[in-house]
N, C-alpha and C positions, 0 to 999 in steps of 0.2 A: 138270964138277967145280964145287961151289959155294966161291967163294974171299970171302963175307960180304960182298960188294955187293951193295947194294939191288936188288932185282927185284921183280915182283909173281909170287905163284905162283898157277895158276890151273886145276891139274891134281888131282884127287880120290885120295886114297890107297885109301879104300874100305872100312878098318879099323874102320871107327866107333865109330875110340879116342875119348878125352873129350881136354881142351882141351891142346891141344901147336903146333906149328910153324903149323899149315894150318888148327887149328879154331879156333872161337869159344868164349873161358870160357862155362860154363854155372855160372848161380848156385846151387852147393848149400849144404844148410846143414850147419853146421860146428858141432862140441859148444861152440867155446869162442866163436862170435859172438855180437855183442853185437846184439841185435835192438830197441834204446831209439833205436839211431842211425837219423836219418831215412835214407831212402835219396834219391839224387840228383833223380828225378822224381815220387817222391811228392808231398811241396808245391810244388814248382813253379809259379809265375806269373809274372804280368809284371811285378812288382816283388821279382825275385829280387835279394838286396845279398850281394853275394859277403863271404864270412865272415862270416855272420851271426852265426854261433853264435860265433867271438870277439866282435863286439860285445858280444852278449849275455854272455856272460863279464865281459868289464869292465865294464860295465855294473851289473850285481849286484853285484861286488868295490867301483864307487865309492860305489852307492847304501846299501850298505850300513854304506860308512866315512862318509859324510856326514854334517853337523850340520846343513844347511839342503837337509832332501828336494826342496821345495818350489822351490828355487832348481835343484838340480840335475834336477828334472822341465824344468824349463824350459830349461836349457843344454841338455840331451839332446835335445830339442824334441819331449818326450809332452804331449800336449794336454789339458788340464783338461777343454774341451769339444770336443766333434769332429759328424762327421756320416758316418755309415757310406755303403757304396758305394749303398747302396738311400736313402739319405738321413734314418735313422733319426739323431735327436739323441742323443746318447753324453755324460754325465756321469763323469770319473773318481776312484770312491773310493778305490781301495787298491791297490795295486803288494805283490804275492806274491812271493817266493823260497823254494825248498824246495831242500833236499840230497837228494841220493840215497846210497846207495854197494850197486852191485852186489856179492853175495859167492856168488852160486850160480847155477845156469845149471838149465832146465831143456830136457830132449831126448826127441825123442818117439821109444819105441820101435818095436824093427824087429813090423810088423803092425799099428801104429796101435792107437788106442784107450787104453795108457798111455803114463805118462810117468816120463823118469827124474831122478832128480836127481841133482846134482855141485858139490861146494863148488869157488869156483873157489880153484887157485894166486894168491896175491898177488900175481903179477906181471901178473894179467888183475883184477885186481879194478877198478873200473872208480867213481870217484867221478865224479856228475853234478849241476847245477845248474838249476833248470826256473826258468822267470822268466814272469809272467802279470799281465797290469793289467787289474784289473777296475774295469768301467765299468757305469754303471746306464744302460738305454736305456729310460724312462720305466714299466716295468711290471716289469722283471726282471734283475739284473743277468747281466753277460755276463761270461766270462774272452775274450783276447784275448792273445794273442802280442805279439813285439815285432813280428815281420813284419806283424801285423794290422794293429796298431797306426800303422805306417808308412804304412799304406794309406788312414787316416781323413783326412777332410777336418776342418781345424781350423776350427771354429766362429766 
């Protein structure tokens, strides 16, 4: 009898029901997922900063309330001039913020080939803030993240 102490179980039911007591979730997709949100190993490297995406949140919110950009570029510590991982020289022009606000979802129908659409309920409605510093590296300017950004060597 299981009386909810911990055990490992290591016995196969054989049912090959989907994700319950003994399986592993398997990721399906969902009408009302939000597919803007990174997932956990996609960007992933070695200068992962745990919560980034709140930095980047206040971030935006201060640079935005600010009267001295210029000052708060430099308390932030984004670098006017930097030098990428390959050693390219990086000049920085302009520091981007755009709004999103999801209000519709689209899902692909059962058979592939179309798609359906679905406004969403407001309580999924999903407002987003994309944040991008663009940097000239001598022939082309670049957009760069804040993560990118964290990664340049300053100049």
């Amino acid at each position: 009898m299981h009386r909810g102490h911990d055990h490992d179980h290591h016995h196969h039911h054989g049912n090959g029901a989907g994700a319950g007591h003994n399986h592993a979730a398997r990721p399906n997709a969902a009408q009302w997922q939000t597919p803007h949100l990174p997932h956990a190993n996609e960007h992933d490297d070695h200068h992962h900063e745990p919560d980034l995406d709140l930095v980047e949140m206040a971030f935006v919110e201060g640079f935005a309330a600010t009267k001295d950009p210029a000052s708060f570029l430099r308390l932030a510590r984004i670098p006017f001039q930097a030098a990428d991982a390959e050693g390219a020289k990086l000049v920085l022009l302009r520091v981007e913020t755009e709004a999103a606000t999801d209000v519709g979802s689209l899902t692909p129908r059962l058979g592939g080939g179309a798609m359906g659409y679905d406004p969403l309920p407001a309580r999924m409605v999903t407002h987003r803030r994309r944040l991008n510093f663009v940097y000239f590296d001598g022939s082309a300017p670049r957009e760069l993240t804040l993560a990118q950004v964290r990664a340049l060597t300053e100049a």
